[in-house]
N, C-alpha and C positions, 0 to 999 in steps of 0.2 A: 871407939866402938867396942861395946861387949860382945868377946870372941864365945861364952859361955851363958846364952841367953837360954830362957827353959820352956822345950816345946811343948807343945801340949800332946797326950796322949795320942798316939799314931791311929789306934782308930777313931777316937772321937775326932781326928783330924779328917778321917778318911771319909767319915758319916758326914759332916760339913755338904763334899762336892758331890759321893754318890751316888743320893737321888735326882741328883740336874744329870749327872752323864748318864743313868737310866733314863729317865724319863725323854732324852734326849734322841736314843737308838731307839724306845718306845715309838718314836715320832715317825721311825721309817715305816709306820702300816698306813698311814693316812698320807703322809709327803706326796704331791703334787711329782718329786722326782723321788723316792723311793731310795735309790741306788746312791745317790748324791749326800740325801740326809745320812745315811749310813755310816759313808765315808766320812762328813764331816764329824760323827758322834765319834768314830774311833779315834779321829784324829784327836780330840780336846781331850778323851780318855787316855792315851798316849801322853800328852802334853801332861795333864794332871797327874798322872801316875810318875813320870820320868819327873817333873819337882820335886817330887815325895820323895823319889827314892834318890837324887841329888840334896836335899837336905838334909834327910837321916843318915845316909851315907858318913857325908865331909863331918856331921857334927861330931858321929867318934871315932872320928878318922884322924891321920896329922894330914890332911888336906882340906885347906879352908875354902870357903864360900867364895868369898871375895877372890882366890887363886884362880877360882874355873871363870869368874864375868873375866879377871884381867888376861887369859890367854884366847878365850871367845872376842872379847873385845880389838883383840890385837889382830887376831886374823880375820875378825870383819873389815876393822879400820882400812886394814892394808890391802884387802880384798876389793875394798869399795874406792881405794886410791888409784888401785890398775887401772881399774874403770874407768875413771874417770879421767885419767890421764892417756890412758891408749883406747878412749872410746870403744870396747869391751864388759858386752857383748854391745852389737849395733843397737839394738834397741835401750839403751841406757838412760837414755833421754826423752825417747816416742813412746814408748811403752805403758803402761799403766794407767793413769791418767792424761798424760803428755803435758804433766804442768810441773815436772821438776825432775830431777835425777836419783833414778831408784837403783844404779849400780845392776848385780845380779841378783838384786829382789824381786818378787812379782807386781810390786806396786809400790808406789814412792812413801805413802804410809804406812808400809811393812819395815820397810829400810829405817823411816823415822821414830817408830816405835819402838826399833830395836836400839838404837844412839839414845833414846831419853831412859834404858836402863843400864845400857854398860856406862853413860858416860858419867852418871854419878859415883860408878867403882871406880875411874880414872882419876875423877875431880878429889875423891876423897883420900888417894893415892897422895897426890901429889902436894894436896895440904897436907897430909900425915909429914911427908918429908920433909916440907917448908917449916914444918911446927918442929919439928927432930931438928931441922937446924938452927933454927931461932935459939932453941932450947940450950946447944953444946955452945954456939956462938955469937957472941956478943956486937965483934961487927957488924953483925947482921940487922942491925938496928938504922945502918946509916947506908944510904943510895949503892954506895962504893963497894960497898961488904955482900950487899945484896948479888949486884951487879954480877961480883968476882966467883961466888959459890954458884951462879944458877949458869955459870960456864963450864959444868960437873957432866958429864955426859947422862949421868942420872936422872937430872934436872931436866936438861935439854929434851933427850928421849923422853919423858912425860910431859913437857909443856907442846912436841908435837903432836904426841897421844891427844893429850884433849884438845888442842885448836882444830886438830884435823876431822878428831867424832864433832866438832861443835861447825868447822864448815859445811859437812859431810851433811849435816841435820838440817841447816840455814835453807842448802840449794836443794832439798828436798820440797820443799813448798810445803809442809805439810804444819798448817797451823796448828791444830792444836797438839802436835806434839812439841813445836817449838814453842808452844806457849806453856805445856806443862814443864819441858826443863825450866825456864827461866821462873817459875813459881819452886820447883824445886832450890835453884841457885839463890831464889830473894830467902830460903827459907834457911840456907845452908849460911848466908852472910851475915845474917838476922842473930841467926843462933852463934855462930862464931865469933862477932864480933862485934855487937849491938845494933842497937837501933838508930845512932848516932853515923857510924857507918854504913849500915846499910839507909839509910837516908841521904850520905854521900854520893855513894853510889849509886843511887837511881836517879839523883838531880845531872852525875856525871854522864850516864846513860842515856838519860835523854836531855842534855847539852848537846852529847855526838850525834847523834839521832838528827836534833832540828838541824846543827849546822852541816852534815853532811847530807842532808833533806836538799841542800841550796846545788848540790851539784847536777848535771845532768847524766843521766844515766843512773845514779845513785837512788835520785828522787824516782826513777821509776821502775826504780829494784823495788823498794819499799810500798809505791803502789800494789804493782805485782804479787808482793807478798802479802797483802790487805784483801785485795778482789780478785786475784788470781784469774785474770782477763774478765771476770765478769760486770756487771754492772751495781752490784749489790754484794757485798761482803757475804752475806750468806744466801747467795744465789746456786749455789752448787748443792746445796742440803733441800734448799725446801720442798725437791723433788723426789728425796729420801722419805722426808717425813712426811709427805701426803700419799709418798706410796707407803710406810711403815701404817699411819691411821688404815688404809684402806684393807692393809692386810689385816689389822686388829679388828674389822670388820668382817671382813671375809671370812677367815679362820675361827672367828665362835673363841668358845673355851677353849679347845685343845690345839688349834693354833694349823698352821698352812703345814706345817714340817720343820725341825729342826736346821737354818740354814737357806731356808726359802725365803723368796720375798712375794709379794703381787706385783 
């Protein structure tokens, strides 16, 4: 990864977002809740503003990018492991949606959205390292050599880093974030290491898939995580999206309010 990539001009980076985060607080004279769109325009203007100043910041800085996902990442991880192991807070599981475990998020898709960005810093952590040792050693070609180095406490400590964000993401339920990491991962094995392998490895993926499909309980993890109790795979949306049409009706041109729905 190029540590020395070339940003583009800070304001023409700036002009990009802000006429949406105006036009956004604009929205609080007509909003339906006033007080609500407000809050949520400051809030994306915060969010947009605190990237910019985290990116221009670390670039001439000796603090890298990649440094703030992997200490953010670590005290999510480990944050969201209490949780889950000392069921803390009591709502960890009822809360949100009540179709998977959102830790101390506000909703299981908050939690999941945040695991399909740090865990691609983890992932590409722990190839970097896998790749540095290949590189210096040569046993490392043969099962035994593998085996002996990845008993490194280096190793170790990052291969629970990312099992833990990749279980952490799974019992969130939240498909399409688990369907964006693993387009992420087909795109990461693709480019590391062909087409040959990555063809491997997806006929090996879904090998384990169908035969652990045959167990009980297994087979309706996997349900579960397709219809997510409902009857129809996208039965939980189409109620979104005939209420998002109706608001695209209702709202005209300039819209219900930023952050509102019908």
């Amino acid at each position: 990864m190029r540590e020395n990539l070339a940003l583009p001009n800070f304001k023409k980076s700036v002009s990009l977002f802000l006429p949406f985060i105006i036009w956004t607080a604009l929205t609080s004279f007509w909003s339906f809740k006033p007080v609500y769109t407000l809050e949520r325009s400051i809030y994306l203007a915060v969010l947009i503003i605190s990237l910019f100043v985290i990116v221009w910041k670390t670039k001439n800085s000796y603090i890298k990018l990649l440094d703030i996902f992997y200490l953010a990442g670590f005290i999510i991880i480990a944050a969201s492991l209490v949780s889950l192991l000392f069921n803390v807070p009591a709502d960890s599981w009822s809360g949100g949606n009540v179709k998977g475990f959102m830790g101390f998020s506000s909703h299981q898709n908050t939690l999941a959205s945040i695991f399909v960005f740090i865990l691609p810093a983890f992932n590409y952590k722990l190839f970097s390292e896998y790749k540095s040792l290949k590189e210096t050693r040569s046993d490392l070609n043969s099962f035994s050599g593998i085996l002996k180095k990845l008993i490194s406490a280096k190793i170790i400590f990052l291969l629970i880093l990312n099992l833990g964000g990749l279980v952490l993401l799974i019992i969130t339920f939240s498909r399409a974030s688990i369907f964006s990491y693993f387009i992420f991962l087909s795109i990461l094995i693709f480019g590391l290491y062909g087409i040959r392998t990555y063809l491997l490895t997806c006929l090996t993926f879904i090998f384990l898939i169908a035969i652990t499909y045959q167990f009980p309980g297994i087979n309706n993890y996997y349900k579960y995580l397709i219809f997510k109790g409902d009857a129809t795979i996208g039965a939980s949306r189409y109620a979104l999206i005939d209420a998002s049409i109706k608001a695209s009706h209702s709202g005209g041109i300039i819209g219900l309010g930023y952050g509102i729905s019908d």
